[in-house]
C-alpha positions as CSV (number, residue, x, y, z in Angstrom):
1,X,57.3,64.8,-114.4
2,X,56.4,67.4,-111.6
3,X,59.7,66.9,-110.2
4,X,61.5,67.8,-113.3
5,X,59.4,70.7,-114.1
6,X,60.1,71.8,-110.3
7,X,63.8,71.4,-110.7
8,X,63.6,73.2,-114.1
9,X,61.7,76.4,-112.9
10,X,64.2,76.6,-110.0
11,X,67.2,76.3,-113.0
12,X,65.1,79.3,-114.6
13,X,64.7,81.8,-111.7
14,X,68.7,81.2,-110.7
15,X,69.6,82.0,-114.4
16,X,67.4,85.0,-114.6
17,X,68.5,86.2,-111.4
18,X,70.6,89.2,-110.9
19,X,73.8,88.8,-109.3
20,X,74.7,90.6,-106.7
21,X,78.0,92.9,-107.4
22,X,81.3,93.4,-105.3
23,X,81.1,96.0,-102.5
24,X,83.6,97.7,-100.3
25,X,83.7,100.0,-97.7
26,X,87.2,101.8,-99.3
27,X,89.5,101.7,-102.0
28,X,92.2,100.2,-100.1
29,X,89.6,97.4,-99.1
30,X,89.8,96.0,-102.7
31,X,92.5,93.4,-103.4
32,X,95.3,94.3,-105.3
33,X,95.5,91.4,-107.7
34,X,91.2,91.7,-108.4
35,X,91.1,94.1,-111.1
36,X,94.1,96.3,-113.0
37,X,92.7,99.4,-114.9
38,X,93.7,98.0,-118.2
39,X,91.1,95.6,-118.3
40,X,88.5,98.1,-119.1
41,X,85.9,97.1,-121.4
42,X,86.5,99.8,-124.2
43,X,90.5,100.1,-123.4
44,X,91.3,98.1,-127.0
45,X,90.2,101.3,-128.5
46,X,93.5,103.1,-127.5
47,X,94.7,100.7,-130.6
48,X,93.0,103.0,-133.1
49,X,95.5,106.3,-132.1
50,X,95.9,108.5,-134.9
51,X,93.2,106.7,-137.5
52,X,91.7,109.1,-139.9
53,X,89.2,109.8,-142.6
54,X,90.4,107.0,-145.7
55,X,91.7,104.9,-143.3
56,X,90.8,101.1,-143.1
57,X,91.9,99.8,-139.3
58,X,90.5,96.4,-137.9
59,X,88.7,97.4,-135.2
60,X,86.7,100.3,-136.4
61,X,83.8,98.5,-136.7
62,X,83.9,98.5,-132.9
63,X,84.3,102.2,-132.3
64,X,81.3,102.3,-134.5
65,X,79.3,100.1,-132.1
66,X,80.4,102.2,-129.4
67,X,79.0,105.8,-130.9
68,X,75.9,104.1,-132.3
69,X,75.6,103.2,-128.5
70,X,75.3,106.0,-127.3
71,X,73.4,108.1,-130.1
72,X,76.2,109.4,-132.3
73,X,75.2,107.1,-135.3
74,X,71.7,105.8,-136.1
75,X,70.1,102.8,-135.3
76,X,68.6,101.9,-138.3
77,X,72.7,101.3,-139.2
78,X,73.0,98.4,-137.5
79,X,74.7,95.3,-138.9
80,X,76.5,97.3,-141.6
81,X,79.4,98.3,-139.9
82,X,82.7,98.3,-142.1
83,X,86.3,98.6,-140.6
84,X,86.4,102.1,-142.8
85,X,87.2,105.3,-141.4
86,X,84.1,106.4,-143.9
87,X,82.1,109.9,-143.5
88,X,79.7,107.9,-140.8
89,X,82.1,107.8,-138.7
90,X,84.0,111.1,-138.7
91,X,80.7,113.0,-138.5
92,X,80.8,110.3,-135.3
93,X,83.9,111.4,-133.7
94,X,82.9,115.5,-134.5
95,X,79.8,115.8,-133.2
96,X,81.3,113.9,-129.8
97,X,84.3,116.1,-129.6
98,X,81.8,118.8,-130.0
99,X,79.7,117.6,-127.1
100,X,82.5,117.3,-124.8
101,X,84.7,120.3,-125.6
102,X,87.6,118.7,-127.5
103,X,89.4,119.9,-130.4
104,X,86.9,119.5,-133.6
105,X,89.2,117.0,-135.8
106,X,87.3,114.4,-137.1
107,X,90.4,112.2,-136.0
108,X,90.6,109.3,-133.5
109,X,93.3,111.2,-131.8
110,X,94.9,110.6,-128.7
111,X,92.9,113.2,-126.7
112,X,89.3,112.1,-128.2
113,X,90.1,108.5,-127.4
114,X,91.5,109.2,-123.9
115,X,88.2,110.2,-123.5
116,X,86.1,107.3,-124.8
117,X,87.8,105.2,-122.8
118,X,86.7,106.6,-119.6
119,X,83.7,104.8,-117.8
120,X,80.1,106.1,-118.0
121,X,76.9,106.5,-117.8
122,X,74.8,104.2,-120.8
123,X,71.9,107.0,-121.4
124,X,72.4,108.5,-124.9
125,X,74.1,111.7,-125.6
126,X,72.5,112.0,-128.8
127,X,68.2,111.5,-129.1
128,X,67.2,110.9,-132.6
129,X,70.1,112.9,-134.3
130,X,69.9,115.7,-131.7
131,X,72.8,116.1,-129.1
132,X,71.0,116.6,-126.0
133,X,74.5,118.1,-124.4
134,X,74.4,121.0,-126.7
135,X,71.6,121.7,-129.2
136,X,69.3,119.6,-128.1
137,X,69.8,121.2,-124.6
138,X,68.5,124.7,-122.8
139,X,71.3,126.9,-123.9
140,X,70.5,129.7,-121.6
141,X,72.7,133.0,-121.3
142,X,73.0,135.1,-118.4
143,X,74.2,138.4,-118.4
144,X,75.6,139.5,-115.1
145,X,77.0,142.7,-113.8
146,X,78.2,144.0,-110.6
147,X,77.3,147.1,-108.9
148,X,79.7,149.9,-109.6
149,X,82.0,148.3,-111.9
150,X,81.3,148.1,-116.0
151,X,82.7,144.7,-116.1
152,X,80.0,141.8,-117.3
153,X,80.2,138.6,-118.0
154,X,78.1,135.4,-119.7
155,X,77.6,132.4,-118.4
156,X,75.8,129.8,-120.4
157,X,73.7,126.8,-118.7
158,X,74.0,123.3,-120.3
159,X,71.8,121.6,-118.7
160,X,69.2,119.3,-120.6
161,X,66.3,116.9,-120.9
162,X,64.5,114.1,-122.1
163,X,63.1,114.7,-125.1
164,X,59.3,116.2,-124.5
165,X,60.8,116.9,-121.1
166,X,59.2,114.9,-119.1
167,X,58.7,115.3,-115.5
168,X,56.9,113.2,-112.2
169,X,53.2,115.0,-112.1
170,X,52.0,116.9,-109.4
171,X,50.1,114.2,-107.9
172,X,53.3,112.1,-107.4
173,X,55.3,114.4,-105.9
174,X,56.4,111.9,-102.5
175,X,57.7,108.7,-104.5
176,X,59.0,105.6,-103.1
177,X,61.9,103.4,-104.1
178,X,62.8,99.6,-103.7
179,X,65.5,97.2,-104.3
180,X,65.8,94.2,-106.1
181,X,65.1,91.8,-103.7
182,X,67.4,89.2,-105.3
183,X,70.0,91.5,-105.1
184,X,70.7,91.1,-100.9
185,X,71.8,94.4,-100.7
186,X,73.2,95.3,-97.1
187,X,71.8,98.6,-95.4
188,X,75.1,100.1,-95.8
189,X,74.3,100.2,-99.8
190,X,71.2,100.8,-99.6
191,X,72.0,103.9,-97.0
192,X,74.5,105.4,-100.0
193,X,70.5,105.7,-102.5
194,X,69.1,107.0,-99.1
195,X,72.1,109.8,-99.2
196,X,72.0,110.0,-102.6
197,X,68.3,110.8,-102.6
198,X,68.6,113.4,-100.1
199,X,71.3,115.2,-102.2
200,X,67.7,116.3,-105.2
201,X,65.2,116.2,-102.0
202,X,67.2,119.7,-100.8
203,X,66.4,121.8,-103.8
204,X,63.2,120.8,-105.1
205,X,59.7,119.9,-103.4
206,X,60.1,116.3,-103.7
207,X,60.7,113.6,-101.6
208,X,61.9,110.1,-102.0
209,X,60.6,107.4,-99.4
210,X,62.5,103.6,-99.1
211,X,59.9,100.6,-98.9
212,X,60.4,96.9,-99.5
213,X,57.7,96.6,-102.5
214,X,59.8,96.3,-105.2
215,X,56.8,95.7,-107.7
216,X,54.9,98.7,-107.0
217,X,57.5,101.1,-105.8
218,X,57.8,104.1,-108.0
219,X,61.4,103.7,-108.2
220,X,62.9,100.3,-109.0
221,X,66.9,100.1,-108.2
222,X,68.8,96.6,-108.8
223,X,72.6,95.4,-110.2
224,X,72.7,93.1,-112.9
225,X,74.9,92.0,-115.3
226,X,75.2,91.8,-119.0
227,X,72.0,91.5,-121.4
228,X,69.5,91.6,-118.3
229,X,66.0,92.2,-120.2
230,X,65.6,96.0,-120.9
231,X,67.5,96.2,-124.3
232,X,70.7,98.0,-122.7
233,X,73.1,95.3,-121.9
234,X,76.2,95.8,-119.6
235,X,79.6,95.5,-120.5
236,X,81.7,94.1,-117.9
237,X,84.1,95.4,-115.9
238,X,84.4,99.3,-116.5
239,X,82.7,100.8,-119.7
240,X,79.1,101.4,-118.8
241,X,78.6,102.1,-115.6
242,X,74.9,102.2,-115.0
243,X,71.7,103.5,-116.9
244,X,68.4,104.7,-116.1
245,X,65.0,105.7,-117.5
246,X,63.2,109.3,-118.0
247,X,59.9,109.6,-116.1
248,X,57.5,108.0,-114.8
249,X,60.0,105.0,-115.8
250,X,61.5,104.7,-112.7
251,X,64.0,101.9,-113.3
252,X,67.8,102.3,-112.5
253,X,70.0,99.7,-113.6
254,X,74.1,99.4,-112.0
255,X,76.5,97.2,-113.4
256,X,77.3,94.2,-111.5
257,X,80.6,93.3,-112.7
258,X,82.2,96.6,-110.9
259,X,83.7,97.1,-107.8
260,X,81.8,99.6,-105.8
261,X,83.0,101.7,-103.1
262,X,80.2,102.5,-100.2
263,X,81.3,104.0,-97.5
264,X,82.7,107.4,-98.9
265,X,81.7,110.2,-96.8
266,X,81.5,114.2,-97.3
267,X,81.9,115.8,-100.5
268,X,83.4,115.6,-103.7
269,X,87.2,114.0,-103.9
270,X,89.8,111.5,-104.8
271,X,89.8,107.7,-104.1
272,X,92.7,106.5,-104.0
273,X,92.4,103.5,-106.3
274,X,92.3,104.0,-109.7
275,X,90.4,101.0,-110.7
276,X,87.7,102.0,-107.7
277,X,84.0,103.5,-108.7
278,X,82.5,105.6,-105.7
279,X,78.4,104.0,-105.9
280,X,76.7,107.0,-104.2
281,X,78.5,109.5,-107.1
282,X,76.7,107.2,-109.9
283,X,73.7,106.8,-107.6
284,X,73.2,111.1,-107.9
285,X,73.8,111.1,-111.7
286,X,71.4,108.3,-112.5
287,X,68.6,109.9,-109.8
288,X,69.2,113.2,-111.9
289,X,68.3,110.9,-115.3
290,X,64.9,109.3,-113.0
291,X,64.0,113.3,-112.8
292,X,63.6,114.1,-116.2
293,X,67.5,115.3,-116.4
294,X,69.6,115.0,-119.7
295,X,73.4,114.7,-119.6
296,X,75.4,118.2,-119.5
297,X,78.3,119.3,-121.2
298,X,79.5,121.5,-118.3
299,X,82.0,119.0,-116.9
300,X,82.0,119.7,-112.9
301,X,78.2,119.0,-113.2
302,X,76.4,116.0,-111.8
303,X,74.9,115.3,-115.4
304,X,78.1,114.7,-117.5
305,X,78.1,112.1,-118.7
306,X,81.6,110.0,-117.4
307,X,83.1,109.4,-114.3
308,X,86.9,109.5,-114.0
309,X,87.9,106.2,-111.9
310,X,88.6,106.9,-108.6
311,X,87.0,110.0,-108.1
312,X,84.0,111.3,-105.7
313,X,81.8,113.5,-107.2
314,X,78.4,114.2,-105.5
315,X,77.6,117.3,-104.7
316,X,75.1,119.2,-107.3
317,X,76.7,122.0,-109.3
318,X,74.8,125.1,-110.2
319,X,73.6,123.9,-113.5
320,X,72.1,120.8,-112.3
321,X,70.2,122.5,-109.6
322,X,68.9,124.9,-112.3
323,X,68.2,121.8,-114.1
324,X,66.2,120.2,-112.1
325,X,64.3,123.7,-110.4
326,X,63.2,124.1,-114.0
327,X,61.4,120.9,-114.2
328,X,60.1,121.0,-110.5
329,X,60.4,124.3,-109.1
330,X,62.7,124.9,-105.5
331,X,62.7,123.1,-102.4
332,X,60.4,126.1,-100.4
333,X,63.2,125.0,-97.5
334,X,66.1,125.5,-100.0
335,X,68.2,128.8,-99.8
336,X,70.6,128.7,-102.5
337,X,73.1,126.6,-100.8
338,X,74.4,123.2,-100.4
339,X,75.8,121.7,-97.7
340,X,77.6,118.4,-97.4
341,X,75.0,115.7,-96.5
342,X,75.7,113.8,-92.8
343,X,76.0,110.2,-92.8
344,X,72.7,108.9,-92.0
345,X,74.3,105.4,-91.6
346,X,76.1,103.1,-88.9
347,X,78.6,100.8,-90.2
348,X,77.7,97.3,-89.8
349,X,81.0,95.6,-89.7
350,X,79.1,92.4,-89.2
351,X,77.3,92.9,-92.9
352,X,81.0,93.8,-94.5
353,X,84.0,92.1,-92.5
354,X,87.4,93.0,-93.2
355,X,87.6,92.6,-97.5
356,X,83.5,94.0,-97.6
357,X,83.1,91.8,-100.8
358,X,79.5,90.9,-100.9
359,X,77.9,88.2,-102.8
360,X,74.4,88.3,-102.3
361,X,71.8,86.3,-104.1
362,X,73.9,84.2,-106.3
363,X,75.5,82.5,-103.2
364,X,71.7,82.1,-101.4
365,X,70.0,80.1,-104.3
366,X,73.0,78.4,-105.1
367,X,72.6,77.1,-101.5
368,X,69.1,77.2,-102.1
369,X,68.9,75.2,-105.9
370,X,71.4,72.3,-104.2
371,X,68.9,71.7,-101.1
372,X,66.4,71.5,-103.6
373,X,67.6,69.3,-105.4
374,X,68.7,67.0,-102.9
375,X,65.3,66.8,-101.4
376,X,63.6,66.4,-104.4
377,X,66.5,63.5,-105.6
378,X,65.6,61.8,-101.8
379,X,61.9,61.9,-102.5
């Protein structure tokens, strides 16, 4: 009987493990035949071009999921989806094109659902019937002139928060940050957090410190895949990208099932895979969420909400350092300026190889669970 419950605990921790996902140290690293762009998890939504108020389309249901998802329809909705295009909906699709500067139709056009489509982060747009992009946001206006000329122009912040805003008190002002242990994680990914990190640390008075308690770090950072326990399942290949909680949460979740590029140094860019998700700019946009940031409608900011495929973006724009000065004040050490962060890294060939794919935990208690079990069978 002890042998069996032995064997079945061991079943239990491998199940609930995370698994680790597939790194690479470029684009050109990964494959050809691994992934193709079409196999995005929301890409069947392309099928629903041109679909309109009156409409009934299988598949809508599905579309429906997807803006309940992410705020645009209530909860308290669920499990009564139809395959109508019914006013639930179109107030759906408007207040999304609203949030991210499309043309106002109502319609599942072509240029609403090109944008759908595109991978992102899973934190809500919309809190409790309240777009945090635009309403819900600090819709500031600055007037600014210049010195002897009668030309002046506005320029509007979008920059928002959690509700309540919350923020990491005073007295937790140096936090520390861990990794899923079960995850493996080579120090070349764990160096892209430690450059990510270091990207907020410039302009505010903060400061984020890597130790190996994962428990009792303030800052919890693992990949996992699908439902993994924190009510936000991930979606597979593409489609949500990664998730993280307001403070003093301090959990950031990454999507397993993607292929993450590591090694991508200096600014922002283009990868040349189309397929291929740059970690460390997901890493800044999801450290921006651990803050107390919202997502921002002003699309060359950090805080927008998607990430084209295949392209670097990491260094903060305007609004989110505004954003984030707000809630913290600035870096005494900051001067109004960014400048690219330096590789604080080696490469460790011996960690990545050729290819770079890593597997991690899955492949250690696998080995693990079948020596296990063969000294338990030879007792």
């Amino acid at each position: 009987m002890i042998r069996f419950c032995v064997f079945v605990a061991f079943l239990l921790f491998l199940v609930a493990s995370p698994v680790s996902a597939g790194f690479y140290p470029n684009a050109s690293s990964i494959p050809p035949d691994l992934h193709h762009p079409t196999d995005s998890a929301w890409n069947a939504f392309l099928n629903l071009t041109g679909c309109h108020a009156g409409m009934k389309v299988n598949g809508l249901y599905k579309i429906k999921q997807y803006f309940q998802h992410f705020g645009y329809i209530p909860q308290t909705l669920s499990g009564k989806f139809t395959d109508d295009f019914d006013d639930l909906l179109k107030n759906a699709v408007e207040m999304y094109q609203r949030n991210f500067k499309l043309n106002i139709t109502g319609e599942l056009d072509e240029l609403t659902l090109n944008h759908v489509v595109i991978p992102r982060c899973g934190v809500p747009d919309v809190v409790n019937g309240t777009s945090t992009m635009l309403n819900g946001g600090r819709r500031r206006t600055y007037e600014v002139s210049f010195s002897g000329r009668s030309q002046r122009f506005h320029a509007v912040k979008r920059y928002s928060f959690f509700p309540g805003a919350p923020r990491w008190p005073e007295r937790r002002r140096n936090l520390t940050y861990a990794f899923e242990p079960r995850n493996a994680l080579a120090e070349e990914v764990k160096n892209v957090f430690s450059r990510a990190f270091v990207r907020w640390a410039e302009v505010i008075p903060l400061t984020f410190r890597r130790v190996e308690s994962f428990e009792t770090s303030d800052i919890s950072i693992g990949f996992y895949t699908g439902n993994h326990g924190d009510g936000e399942p991930f979606d597979g290949f593409m489609g949500t990208l990664a998730h993280a909680f307001s403070p003093p949460n301090g959990h950031l979740h990454l999507d397993s099932d993607e292929d993450w590029i590591v090694s991508g140094e200096g600014g922002d860019g283009v990868l040349s895979e189309r397929a291929a998700v740059d970690l460390e700019s997901v890493a800044v946009h999801e450290i921006g969420h651990l803050l107390g940031l919202g997502h921002s409608s002003v699309q060359d900011s950090i805080m927008y909400p998607t990430l084209t495929t295949g392209r670097r973006k990491v260094d903060l724009h305007s609004d989110d350092v505004e954003g984030v000065q707000y809630l913290y004040g600035s870096n005494p050490n900051f001067n109004g300026s960014r400048t690219p962060t330096p590789s604080t890294y080696q490469r460790d060939t011996g960690d990545f190889g050729a290819a770079g794919r890593i597997y991690g935990s899955s492949f250690v208690l696998t080995c693990l669970l079948m020596s296990t079990v063969g000294l338990l069978l030879l007792y």
